[in-house]
N, CA, C and O atoms as a DFTB+ gen file, in Angstrom:
500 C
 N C O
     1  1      -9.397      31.029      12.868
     2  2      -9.393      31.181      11.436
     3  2      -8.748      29.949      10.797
     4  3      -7.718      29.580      11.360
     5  1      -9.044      29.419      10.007
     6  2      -8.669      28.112       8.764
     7  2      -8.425      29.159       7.540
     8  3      -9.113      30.062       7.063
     9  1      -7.312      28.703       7.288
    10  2      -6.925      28.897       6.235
    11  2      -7.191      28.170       4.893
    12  3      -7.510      26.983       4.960
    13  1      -7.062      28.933       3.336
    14  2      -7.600      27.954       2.482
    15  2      -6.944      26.923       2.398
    16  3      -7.660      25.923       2.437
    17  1      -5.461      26.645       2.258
    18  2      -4.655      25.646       2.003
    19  2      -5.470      24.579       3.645
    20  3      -5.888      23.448       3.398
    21  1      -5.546      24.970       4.715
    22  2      -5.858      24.109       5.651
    23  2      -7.540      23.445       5.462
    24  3      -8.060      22.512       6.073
    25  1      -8.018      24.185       4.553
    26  2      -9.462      24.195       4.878
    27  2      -9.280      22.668       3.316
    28  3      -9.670      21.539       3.614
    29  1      -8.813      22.866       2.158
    30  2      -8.610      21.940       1.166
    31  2      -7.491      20.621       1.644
    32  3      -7.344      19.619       0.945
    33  1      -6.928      20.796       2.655
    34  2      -6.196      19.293       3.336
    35  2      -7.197      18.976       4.328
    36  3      -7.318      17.808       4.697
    37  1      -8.046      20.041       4.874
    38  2      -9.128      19.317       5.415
    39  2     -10.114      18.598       4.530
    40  3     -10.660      17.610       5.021
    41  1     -10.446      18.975       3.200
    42  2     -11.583      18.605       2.842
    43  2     -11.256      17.011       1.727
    44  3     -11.933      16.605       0.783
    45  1      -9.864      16.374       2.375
    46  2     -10.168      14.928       1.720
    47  2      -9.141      14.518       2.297
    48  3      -8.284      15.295       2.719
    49  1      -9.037      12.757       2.447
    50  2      -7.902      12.213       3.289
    51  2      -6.870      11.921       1.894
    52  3      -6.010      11.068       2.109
    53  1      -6.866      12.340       0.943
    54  2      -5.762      11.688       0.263
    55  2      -4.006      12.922       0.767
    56  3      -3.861      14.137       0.907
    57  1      -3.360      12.104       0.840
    58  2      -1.900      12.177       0.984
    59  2      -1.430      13.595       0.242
    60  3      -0.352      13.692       0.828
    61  1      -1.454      14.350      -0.319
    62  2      -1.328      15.617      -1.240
    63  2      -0.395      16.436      -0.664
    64  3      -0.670      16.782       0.485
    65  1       0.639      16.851      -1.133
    66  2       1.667      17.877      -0.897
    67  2       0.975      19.301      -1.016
    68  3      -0.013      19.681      -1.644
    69  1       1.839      19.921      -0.202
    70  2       0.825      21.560       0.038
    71  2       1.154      21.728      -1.059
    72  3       0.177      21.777      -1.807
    73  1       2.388      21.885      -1.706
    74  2       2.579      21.954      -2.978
    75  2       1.820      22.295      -4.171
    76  3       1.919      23.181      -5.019
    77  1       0.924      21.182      -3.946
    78  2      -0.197      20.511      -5.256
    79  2      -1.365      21.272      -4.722
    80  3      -2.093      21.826      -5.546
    81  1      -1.659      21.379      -3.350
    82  2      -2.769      21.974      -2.902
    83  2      -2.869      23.493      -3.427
    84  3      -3.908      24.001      -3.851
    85  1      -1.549      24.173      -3.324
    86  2      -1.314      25.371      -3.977
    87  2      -1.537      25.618      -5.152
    88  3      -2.215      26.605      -5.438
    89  1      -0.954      24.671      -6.260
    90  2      -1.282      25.181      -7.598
    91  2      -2.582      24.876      -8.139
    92  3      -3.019      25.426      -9.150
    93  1      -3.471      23.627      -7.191
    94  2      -4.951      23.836      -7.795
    95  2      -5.255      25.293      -7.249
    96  3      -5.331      26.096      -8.179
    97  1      -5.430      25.795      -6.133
    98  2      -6.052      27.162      -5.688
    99  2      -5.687      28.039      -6.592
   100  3      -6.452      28.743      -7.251
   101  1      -4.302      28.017      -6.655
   102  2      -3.411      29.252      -8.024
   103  2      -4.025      28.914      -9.225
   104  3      -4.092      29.889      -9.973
   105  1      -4.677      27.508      -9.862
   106  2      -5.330      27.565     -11.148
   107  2      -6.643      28.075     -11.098
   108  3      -7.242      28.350     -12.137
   109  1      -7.179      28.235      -9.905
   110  2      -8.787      28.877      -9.876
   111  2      -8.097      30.486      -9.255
   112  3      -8.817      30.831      -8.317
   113  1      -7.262      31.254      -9.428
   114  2      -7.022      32.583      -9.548
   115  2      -7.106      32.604      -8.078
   116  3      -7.640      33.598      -7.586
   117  1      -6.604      31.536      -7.163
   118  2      -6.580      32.119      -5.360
   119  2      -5.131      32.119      -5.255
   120  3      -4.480      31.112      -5.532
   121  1      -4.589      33.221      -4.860
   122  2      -3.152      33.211      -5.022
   123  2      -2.649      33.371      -3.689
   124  3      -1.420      33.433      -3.677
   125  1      -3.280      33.472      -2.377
   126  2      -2.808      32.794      -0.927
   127  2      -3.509      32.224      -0.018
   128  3      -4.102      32.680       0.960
   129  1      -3.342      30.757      -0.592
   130  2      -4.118      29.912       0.154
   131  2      -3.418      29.645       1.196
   132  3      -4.008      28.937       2.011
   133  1      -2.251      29.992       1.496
   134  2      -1.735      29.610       3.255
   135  2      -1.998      30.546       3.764
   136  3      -1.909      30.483       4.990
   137  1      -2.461      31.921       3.159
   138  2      -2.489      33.296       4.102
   139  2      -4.014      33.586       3.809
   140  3      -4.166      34.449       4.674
   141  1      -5.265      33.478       3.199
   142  2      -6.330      33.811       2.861
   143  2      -7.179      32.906       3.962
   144  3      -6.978      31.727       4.253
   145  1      -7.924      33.571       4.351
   146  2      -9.195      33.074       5.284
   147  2     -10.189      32.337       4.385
   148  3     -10.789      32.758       3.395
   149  1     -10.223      30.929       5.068
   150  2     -11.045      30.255       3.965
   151  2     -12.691      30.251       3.867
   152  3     -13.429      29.796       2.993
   153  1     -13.062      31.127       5.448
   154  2     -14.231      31.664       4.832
   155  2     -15.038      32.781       3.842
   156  3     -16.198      32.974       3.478
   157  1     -13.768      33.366       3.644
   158  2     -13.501      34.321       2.084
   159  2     -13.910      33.743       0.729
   160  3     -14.164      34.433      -0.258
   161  1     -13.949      32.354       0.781
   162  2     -14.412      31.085      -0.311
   163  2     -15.939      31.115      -0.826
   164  3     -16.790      30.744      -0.019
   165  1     -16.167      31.344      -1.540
   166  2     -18.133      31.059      -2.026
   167  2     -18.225      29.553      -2.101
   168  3     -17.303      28.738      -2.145
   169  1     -19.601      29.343      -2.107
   170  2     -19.797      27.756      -2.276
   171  2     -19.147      27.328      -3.496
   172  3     -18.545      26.260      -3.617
   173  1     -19.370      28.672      -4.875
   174  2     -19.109      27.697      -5.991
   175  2     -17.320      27.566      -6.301
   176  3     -16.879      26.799      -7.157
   177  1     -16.641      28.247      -5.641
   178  2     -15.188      28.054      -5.288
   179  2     -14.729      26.692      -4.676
   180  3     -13.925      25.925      -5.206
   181  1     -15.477      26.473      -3.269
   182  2     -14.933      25.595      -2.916
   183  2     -15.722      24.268      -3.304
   184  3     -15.151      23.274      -2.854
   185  1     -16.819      24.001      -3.981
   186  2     -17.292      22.830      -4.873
   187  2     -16.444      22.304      -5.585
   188  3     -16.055      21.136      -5.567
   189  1     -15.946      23.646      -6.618
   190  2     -14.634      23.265      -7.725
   191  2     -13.891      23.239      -7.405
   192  3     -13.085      23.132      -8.329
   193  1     -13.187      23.280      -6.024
   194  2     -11.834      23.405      -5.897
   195  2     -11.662      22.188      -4.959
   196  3     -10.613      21.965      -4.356
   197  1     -12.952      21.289      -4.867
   198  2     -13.234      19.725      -4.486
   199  2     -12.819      19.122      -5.271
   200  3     -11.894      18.314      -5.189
   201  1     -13.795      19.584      -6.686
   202  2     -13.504      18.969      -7.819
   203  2     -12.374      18.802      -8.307
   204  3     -12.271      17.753      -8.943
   205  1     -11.062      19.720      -8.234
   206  2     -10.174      19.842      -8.468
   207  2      -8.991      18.862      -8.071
   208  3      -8.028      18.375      -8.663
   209  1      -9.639      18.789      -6.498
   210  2      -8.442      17.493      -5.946
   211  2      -9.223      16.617      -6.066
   212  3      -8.597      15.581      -6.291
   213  1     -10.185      16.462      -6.043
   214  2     -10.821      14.519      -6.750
   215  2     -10.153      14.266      -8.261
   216  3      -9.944      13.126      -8.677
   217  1      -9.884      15.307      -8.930
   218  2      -8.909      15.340     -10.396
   219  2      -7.944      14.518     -10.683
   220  3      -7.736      13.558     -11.425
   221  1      -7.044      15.580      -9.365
   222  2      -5.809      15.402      -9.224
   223  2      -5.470      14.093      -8.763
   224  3      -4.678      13.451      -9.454
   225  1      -6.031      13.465      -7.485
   226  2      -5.872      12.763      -7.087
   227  2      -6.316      11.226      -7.533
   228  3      -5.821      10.148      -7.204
   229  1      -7.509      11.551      -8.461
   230  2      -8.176      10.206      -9.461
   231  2      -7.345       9.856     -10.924
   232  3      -7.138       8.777     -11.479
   233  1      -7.001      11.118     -11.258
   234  2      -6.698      11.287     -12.600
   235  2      -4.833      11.316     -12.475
   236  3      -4.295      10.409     -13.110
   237  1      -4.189      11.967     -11.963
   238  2      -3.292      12.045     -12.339
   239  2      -2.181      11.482     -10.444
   240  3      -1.349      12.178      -9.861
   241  1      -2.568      10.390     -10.140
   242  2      -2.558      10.008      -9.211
   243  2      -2.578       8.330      -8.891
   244  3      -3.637       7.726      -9.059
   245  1      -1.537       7.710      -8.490
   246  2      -2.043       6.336      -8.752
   247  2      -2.950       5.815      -7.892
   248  3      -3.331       6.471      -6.923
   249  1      -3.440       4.462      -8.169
   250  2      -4.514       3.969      -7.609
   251  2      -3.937       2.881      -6.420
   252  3      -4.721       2.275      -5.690
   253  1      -2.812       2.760      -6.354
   254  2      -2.416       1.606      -5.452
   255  2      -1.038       2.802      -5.159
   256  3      -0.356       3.679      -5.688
   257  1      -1.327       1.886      -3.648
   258  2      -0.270       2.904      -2.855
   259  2       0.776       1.470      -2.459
   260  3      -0.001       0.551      -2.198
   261  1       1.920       1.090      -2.358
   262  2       2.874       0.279      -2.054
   263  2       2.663       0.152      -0.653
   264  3       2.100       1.034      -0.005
   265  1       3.235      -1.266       0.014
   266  2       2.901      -1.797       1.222
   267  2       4.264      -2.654       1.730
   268  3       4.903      -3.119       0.786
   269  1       4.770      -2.914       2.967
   270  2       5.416      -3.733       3.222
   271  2       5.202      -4.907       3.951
   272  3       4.600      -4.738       5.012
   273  1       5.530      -6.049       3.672
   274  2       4.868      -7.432       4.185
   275  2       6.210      -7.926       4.650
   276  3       7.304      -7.912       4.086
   277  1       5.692      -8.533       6.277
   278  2       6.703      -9.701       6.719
   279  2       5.877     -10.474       7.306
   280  3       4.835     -10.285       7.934
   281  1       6.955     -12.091       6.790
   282  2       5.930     -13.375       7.239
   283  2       6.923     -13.820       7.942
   284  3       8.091     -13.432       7.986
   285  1       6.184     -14.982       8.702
   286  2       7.300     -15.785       9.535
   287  2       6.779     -16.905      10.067
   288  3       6.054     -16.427      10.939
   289  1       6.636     -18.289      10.143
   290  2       5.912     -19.420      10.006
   291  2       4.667     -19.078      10.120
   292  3       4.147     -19.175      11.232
   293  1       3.930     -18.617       9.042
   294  2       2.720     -18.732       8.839
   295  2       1.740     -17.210       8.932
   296  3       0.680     -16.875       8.403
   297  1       2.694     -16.528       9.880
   298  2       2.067     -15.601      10.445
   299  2       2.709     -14.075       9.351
   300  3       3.906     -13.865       9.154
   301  1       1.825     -13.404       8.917
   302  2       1.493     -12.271       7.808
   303  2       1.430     -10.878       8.355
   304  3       0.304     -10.654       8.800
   305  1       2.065     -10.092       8.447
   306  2       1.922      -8.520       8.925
   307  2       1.925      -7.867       7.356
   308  3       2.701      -8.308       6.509
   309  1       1.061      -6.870       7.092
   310  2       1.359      -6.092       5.820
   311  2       0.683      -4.812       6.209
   312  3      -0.493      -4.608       6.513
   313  1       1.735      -3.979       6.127
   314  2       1.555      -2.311       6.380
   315  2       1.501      -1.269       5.048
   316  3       2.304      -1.246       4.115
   317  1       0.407      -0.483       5.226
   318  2       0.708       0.580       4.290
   319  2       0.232       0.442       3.275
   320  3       0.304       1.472       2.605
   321  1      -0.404      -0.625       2.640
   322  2      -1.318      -0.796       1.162
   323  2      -2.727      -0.076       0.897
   324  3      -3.822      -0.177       1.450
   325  1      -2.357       0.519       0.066
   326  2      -3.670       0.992       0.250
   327  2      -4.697       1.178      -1.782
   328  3      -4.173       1.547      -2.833
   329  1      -5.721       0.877      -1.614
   330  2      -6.411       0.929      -3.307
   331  2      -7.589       1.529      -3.022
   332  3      -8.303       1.391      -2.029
   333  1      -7.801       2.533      -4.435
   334  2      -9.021       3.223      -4.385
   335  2     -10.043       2.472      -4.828
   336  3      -9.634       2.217      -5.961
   337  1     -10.988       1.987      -4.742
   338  2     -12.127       1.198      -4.914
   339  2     -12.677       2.498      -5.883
   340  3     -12.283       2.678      -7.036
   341  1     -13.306       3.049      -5.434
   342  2     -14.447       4.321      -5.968
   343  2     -13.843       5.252      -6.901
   344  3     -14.105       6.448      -6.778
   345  1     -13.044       4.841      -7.845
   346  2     -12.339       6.044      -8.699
   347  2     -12.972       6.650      -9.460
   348  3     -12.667       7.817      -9.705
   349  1     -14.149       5.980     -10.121
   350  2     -15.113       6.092     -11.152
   351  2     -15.698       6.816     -10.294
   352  3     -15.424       8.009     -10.421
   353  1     -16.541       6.518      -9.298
   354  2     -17.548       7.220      -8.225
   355  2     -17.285       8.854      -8.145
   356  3     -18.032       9.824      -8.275
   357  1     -15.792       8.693      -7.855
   358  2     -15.416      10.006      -7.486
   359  2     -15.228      10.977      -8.814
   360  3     -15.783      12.074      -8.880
   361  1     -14.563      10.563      -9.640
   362  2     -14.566      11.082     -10.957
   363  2     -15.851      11.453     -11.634
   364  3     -15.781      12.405     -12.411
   365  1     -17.257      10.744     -11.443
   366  2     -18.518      11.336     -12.333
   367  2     -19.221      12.383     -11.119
   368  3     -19.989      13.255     -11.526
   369  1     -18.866      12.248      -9.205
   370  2     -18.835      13.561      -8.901
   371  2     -18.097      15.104      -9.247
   372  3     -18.546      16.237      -9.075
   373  1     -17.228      14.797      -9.615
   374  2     -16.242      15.589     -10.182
   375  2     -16.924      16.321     -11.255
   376  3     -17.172      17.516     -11.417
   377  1     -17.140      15.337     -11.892
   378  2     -17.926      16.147     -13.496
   379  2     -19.087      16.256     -13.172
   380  3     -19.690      16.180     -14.243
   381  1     -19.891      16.400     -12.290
   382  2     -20.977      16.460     -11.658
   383  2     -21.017      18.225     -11.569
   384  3     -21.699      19.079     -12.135
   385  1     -19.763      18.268     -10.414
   386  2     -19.968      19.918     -10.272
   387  2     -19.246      20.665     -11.232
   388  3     -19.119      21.887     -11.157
   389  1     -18.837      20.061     -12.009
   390  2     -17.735      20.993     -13.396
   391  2     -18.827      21.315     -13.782
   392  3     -19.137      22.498     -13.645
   393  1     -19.953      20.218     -14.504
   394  2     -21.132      20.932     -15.595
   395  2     -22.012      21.752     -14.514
   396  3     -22.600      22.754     -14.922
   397  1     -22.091      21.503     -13.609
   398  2     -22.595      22.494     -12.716
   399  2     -22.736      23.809     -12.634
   400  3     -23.847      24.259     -12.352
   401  1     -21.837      24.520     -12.822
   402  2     -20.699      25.624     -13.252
   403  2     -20.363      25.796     -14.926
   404  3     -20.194      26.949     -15.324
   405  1     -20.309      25.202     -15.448
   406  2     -20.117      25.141     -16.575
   407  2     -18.303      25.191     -17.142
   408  3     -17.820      25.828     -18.078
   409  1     -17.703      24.361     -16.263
   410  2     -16.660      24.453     -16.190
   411  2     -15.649      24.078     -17.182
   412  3     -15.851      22.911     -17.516
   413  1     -14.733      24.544     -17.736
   414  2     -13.764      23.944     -18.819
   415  2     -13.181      22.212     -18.702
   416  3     -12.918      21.491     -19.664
   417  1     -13.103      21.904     -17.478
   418  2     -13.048      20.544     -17.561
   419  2     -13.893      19.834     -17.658
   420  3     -13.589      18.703     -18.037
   421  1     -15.125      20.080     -17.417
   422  2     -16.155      19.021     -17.669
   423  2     -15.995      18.884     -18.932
   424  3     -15.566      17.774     -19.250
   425  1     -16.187      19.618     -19.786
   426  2     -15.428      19.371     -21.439
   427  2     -14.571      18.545     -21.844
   428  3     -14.713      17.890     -22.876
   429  1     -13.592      18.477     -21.091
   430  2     -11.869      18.014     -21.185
   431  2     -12.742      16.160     -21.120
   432  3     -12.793      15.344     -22.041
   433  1     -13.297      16.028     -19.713
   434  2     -13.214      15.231     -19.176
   435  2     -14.534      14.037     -20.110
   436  3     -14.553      12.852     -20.443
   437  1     -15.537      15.307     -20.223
   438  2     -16.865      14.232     -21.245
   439  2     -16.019      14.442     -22.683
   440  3     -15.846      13.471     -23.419
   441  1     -15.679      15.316     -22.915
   442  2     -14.707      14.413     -24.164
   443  2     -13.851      13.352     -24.629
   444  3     -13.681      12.814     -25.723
   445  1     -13.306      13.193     -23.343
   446  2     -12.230      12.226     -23.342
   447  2     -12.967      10.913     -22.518
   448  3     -12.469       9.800     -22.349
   449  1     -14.022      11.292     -22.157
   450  2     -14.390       9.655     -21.124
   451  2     -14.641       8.525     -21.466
   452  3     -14.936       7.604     -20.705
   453  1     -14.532       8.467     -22.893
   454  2     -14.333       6.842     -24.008
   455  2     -12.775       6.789     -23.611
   456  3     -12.382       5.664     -23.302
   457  1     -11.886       7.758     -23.572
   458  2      -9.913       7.169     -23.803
   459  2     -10.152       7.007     -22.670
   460  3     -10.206       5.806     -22.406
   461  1     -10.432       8.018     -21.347
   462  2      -9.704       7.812     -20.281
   463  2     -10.029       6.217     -19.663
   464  3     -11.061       5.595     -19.412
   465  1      -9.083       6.030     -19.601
   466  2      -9.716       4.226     -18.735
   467  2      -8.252       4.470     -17.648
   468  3      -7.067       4.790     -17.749
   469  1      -9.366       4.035     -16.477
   470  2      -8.659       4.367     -14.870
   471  2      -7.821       2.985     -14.891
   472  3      -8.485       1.965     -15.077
   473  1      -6.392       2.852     -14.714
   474  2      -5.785       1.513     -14.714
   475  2      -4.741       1.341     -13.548
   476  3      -3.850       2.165     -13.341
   477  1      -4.895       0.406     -12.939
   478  2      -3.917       0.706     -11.143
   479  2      -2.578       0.867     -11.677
   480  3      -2.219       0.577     -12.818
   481  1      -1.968       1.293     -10.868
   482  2      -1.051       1.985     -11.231
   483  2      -0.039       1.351      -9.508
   484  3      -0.630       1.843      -8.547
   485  1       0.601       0.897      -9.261
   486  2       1.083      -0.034      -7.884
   487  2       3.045       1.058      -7.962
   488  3       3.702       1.118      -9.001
   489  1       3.348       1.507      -7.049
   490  2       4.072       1.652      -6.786
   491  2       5.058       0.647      -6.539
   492  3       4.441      -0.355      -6.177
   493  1       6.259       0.428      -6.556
   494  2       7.251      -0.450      -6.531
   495  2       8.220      -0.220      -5.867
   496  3       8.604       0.911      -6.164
   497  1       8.983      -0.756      -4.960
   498  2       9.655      -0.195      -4.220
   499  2      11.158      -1.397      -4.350
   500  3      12.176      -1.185      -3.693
């Protein structure tokens, strides 16, 4: 058995605290995703609840992850950097399956898609 919380850290490589994984499921009315069988899920649940962490993770999420670099005559090691190329990509899938559904964010999101402008965002350490 997979659980929902396991089945939504399965379904993308971004970094996400169960935390966060929890309160998207708790905003679509699933209230135990560490204890609920995630084949209990309909397609149109777990579409939006894709959609949900492509959101989270595009929208309210930075785009550059911090890295550490050491040099030493000439020679360059740099660990840990990481940038989303496809933010846009992922974001008009997103609103892809919202209007799909007819979802309250696709609203949010084609309303606002003149302000929103995706801007890196670099962690600092």
């Amino acid at each position: 058995m997979m659980t929902i919380l396991e089945w939504m850290k399965a379904s993308t490589r971004y970094g996400i605290e169960d935390i966060t994984f929890k309160k998207i499921a708790f905003d679509r009315e699933i209230t135990d995703a560490d204890l609920d069988d995630a084949s209990t899920l309909t397609v149109q649940q777990k579409e939006l609840l894709q959609a949900d962490i492509i959101f989270t993770a595009v929208l309210l999420s930075p785009s550059n992850t911090s890295s550490m670099s050491a040099s030493h005559n000439g020679y360059q090691k740099t660990i840990g950097a990481e940038y989303d190329t496809y933010r846009k990509d992922k974001l008009a899938f997103a609103t892809y399956i919202y209007k799909k559904y007819a979802d309250p964010k696709y609203d949010l999101i084609n309303a606002s898609s003149q302000k929103i402008k995706l801007i890196p965002i670099e962690d600092v350490i």
